[in-house]
N, C-alpha and C positions, 0 to 999 in steps of 0.2 A: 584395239583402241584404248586411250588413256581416259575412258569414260565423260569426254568432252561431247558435250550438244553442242550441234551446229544449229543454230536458229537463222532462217530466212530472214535476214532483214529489210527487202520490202514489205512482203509478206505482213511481217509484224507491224512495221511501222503504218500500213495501208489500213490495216482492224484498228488502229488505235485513233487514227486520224478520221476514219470513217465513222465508227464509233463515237467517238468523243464530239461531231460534225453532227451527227442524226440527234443524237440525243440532248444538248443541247440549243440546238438552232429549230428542229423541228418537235421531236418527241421522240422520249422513253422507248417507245415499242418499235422506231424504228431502228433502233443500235442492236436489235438482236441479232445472231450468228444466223440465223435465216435469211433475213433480208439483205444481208453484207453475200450473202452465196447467191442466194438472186441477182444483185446489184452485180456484182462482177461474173456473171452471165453475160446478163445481159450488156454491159458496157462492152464485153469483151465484142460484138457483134454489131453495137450503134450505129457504128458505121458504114453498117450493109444497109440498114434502114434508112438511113439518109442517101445512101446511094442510090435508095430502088429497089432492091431486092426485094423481090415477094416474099411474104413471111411463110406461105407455105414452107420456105428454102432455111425457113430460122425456127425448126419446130421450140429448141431449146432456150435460146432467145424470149419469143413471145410469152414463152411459161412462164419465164422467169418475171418478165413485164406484167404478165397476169397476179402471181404473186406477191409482186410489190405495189399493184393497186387495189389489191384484197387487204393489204394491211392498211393503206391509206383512206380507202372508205370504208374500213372498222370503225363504228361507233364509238369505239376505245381510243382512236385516234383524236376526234373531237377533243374531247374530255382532257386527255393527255397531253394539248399543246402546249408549246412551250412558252412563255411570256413574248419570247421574241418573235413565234408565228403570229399570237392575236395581234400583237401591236402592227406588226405588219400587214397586217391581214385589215385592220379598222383602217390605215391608211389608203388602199387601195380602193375601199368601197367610197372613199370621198372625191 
């Protein structure tokens, strides 16, 4: 090889856009390389859950939904919103 990296350009472009989406529109904690591995678990499978599928049938799935609502009812999460949650968030209670 002539020492060229091939870089995945969805791949990349998907952590950047995902990333840059959590972290500014919800919160900080949700742009971590965790949650993006969760997240795309679990999307990959969505649509067996809207289908019907019993989630017995999704064990990897459901983990992954478990994990990304252990980050969302993090305490840390509260704290960490992003201006654009609260605001959103005071207009809904009206």
């Amino acid at each position: 090889m002539s020492g060229r990296v091939v870089v995945p350009m969805y791949k990349t472009v998907q952590k950047i856009i995902f990333s840059a989406t959590m972290h500014s529109l919800l919160s900080p904690l949700l742009s971590r390389p965790d949650v993006l591995e969760s997240f795309e678990i679990f999307d990959k499978k969505f649509s067996r859950f809207l289908g019907g599928v019993p989630s017995i049938f999704l064990p990897g799935a459901v983990n992954a939904r478990e994990d990304i609502l252990k980050v969302l009812m993090d305490p840390n999460f509260l704290h960490n919103q992003t201006q654009f949650l609260n605001v959103s968030t005071k207009i809904q209670m009206i």
